[in-house]
N, C-alpha and C positions, 0 to 999 in steps of 0.2 A: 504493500500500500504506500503509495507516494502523493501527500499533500491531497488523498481525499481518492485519487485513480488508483484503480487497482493495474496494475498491464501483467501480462505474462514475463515470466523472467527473460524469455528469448528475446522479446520484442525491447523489454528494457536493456538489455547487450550489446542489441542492434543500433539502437539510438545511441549509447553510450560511444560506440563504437563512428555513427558516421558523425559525431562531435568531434571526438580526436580526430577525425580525419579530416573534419572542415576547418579544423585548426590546425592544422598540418600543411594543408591547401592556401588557406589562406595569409600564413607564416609566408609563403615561397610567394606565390603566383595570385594572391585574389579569389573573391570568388566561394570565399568557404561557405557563406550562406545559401550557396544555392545547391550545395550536401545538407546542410543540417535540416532546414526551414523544409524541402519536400521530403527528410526522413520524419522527420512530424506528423507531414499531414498521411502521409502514409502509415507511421506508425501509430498513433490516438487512434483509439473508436472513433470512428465517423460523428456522429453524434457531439463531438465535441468542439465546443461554439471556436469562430475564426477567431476570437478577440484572445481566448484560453492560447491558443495555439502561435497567435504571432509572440501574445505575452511574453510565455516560455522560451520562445525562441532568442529572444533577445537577452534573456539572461545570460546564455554562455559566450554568445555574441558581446556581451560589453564586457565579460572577462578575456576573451581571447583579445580582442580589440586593444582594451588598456595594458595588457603586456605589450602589442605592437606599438601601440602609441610611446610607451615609456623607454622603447629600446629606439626610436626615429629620433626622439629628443636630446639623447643624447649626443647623436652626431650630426642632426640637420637642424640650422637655422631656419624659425619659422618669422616672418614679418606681423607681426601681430597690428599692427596699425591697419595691413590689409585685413587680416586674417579675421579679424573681430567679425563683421558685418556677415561672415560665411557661417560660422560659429554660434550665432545669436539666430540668426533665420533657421537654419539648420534646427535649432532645438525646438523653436518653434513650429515648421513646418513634420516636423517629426510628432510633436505635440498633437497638433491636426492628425495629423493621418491614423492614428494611433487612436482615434474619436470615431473614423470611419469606417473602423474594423466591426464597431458592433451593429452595424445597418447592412452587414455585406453578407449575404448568404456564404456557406461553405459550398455551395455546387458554383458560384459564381468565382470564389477566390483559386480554385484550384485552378481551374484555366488562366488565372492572370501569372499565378507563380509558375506554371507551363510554358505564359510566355519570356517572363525573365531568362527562365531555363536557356532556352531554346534561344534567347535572342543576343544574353553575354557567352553565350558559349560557343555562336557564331562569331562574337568579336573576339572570343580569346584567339578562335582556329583564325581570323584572318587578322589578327591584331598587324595594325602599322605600323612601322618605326619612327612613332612621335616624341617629343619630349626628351631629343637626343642633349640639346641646346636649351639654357632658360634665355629667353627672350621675350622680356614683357612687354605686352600690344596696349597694355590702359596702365593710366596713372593713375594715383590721388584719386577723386569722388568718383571719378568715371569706375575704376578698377573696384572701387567698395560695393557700388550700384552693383555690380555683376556680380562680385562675389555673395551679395545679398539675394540676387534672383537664384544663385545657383546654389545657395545653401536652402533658399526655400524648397525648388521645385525637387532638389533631390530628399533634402530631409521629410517632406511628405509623400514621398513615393517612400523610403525606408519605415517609415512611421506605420504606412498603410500595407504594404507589401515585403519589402525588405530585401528580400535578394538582389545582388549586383549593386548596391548601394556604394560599396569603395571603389569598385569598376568605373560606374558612371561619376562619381566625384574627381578619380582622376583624370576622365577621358575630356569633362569641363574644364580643368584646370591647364590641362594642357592644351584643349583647342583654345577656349575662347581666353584664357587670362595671359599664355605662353608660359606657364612654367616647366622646368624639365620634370622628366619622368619622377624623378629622385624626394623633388620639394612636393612634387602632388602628390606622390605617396603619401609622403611625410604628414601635410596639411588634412589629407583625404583618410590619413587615421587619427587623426586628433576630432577632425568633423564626425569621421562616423562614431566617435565613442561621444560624443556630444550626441544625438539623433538617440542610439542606443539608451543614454541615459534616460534623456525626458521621455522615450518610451516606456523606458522602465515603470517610471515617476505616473505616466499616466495610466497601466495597467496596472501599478498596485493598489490607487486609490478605490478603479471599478472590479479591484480583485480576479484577475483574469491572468493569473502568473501561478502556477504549479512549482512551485519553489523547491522541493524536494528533486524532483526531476531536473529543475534549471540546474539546480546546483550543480547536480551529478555531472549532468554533462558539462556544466560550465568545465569543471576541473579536468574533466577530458579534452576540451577545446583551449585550454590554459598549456598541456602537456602536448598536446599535437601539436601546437605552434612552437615550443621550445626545440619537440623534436624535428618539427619544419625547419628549423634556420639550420639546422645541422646537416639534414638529408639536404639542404640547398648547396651547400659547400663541399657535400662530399659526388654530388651524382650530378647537381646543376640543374636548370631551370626546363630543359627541354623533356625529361625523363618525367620530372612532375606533370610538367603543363599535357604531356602525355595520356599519365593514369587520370587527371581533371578531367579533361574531356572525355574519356572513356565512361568515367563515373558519370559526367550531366548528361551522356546521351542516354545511359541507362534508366538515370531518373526520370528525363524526359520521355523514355518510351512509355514507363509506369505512369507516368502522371496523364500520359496521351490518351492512354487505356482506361486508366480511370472514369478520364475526362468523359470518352469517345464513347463505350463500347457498348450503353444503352441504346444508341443510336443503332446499332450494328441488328441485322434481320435473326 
């Protein structure tokens, strides 16, 4: 019994298991939410509300998150004069989205977390070589303005959905602001542990967080990402980015099937 759910012990193995590993994924290449968030929806009884399930989700996601963030700070300069106005929307627009989770059917959410799937794991297989160069396109208020729309519209997509949430922060910072790959990381984990948090903040108030279970997996998604910086160094980025997309097409088929196959004669 965990925080009220009962689950079978295999299924709680299974979760445990694709938390370390979207903390493992996410440690190297990006991306781990879109392991952990459809091992959820796949692994909870059906029956259990979107809001219970994003909630949970984000537990182990803001501990996997704040190890990343505190290991970028120590070697990357953040500008915080820009950085504020990403930061501040972000938690807000995370805040929102995190409100519209309890209006959203579970047969409506699973098809949008189908398409995160399916849509960052087309940009990982054809990712471009951007952000080789920091080259910043805005200054001053103009550069704030942007970081403001771009901490809003992504922090309410994480808030409401979640997956691909660091993807899409960095792939903003390096189109529209010009920073290199290295400082959008950087900024694009200190943003998502802000988003993660006021999620937190807002599913604990409407109680939609399984904390027992967060936890567990948190600390698995805490331990995959330690063991992620490791397997980065010793096997390198193409071996990962590899077993990722192997894994999100698998999920993707699952969640396809889910999605699909009432339709089917």
């Amino acid at each position: 019994m965990i925080t009220g759910l009962e689950l079978p012990l295999l299924t709680l193995v299974l979760l445990v298991l694709a938390s370390f590993f979207a903390g493992w994924v996410d440690a190297v290449v990006g991306g781990g939410g879109l392991i952990q968030l459809p091992a959820l929806l796949i692994g909870l009884p059906s029956d259990t509300p979107v809001a219970t399930i994003a909630g949970t989700n984000k537990v182990p996601s803001f501990l996997g998150t704040l190890t990343a963030s505190a290991t970028y700070l120590r070697t990357i300069r953040v500008d915080w004069t820009l950085a504020w106005p990403l930061l501040v929307l972000a938690a807000a627009g995370s805040w929102s989205g995190a409100q519209l989770t309890h209006f959203l059917p579970r047969q409506h959410f699973t098809p949008l977390v189908l398409f995160a799937v399916v849509s960052v794991g087309w940009y990982t297989w054809r990712r471009p070589h951007l952000g080789l160069h920091s080259t910043l396109k805005h200054a001053g208020n103009d550069a704030r303005l942007r970081m403001a729309l771009i901490g809003l519209v992504v922090g309410l997509w994480d808030g409401f959905i979640g997956p691909g949430t660091g993807t899409f922060f960095v792939i903003a910072l390096v189109s529209v602001i010009g920073y290199d790959f290295l400082a959008s990381s950087a900024l694009a984990k200190v943003a998502n542990l802000t988003t993660n948090a006021s999620a937190i903040v807002a599913f604990t108030i409407t109680g939609n967080i399984l904390w027992g279970l967060g936890l567990v997996m948190g600390l698995a998604n805490l331990t995959g990402g330690y063991l992620g910086a490791r397997t980065a160094l010793s096997r390198g980025n193409g071996f990962v980015r590899t077993v990722f997309l192997l894994v999100v097409g698998a999920l993707a088929i699952k969640l396809a099937w889910d999605t699909f196959w009432t339709y089917w004669p």
